[in-house]
Residue, then its C-alpha position, 0 to 999 in steps of 0.5 A: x483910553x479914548x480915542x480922542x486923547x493923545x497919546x503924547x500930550x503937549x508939555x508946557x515950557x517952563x516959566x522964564x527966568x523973571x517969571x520964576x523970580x516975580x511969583x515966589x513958590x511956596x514949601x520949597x525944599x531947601x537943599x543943602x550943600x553936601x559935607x565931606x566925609x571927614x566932616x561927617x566923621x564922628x570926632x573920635x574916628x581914626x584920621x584917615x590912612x594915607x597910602x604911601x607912595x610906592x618906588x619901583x624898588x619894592x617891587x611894583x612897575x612904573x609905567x611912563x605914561x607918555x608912551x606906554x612903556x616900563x621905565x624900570x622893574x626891580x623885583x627882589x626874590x629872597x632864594x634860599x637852598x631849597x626850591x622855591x613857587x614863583x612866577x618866572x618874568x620871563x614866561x610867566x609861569x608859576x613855578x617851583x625852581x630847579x635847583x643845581x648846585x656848584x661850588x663856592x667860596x664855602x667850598x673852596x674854604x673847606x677843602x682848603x682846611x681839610x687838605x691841612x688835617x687830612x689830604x685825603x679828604x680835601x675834595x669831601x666838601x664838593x659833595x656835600x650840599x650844606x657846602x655848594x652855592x645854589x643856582x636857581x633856574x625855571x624848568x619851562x625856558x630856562x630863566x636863571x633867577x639867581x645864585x644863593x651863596x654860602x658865604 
């Protein structure tokens, strides 16, 4: 490079309005306006999947928007008999459940029918698992998650 030339050259103003429209340009690219996607589709695709509108019963959160806060959280937790690895809400942990058993209506239904066969047997159904409601609780804070019962 020279010298003499400048390092920015002066760039020249674009033709007006009327200037553009009085001299047509020649092999100007025709844009086209661009299809949808489900124009394009080949016509033996799938219609598209629409996502169904979630409520907060199944389990996800809804947020009011105007200040930020829950408006309802309802989470279903199927517990059974034996521990279950959850996330506890309270504090956020992933979790196997602690478990303690106490009596039911099961129990009290058994010890019923064996005080009529044998009085001796009548408190056997309280020692016995297969008989005790299950309380589901988190070993870190203490959360109770529910009570799986028998009957």
């Amino acid at each position: 490079m020279s010298d003499t030339m400048p390092i920015n050259p002066v760039a020249t103003a674009p033709p007006s309005y009327t200037e553009s429209q009085a001299q047509p340009q020649a092999n100007v690219a025709r844009v086209t306006e661009a299809k949808p996607y489900a124009a394009r589709a080949p016509k033996d695709a799938p219609p598209p999947y629409d996502y169904p509108e979630q409520s907060p019963s199944s389990g996800y959160q809804r947020f009011d928007t105007s200040s930020g806060r829950r408006v309802g959280v309802v989470t279903v937790i199927e517990l059974g008999p034996e521990p279950c690895y959850l996330q506890c809400p309270s504090c956020g942990n992933f979790i196997y459940t602690d478990t303690v058993y106490k009596t039911g209506a099961l129990t009290c239904i058994a010890s019923a029918l064996c005080f009529f066969f044998c009085i001796i047997c009548t408190c056997l159904p309280c020692f016995v698992k297969d008989c005790l409601d299950v309380d589901h609780y988190c070993p870190r804070c203490n959360y109770c998650f529910g009570t799986f019962t028998r009957l």
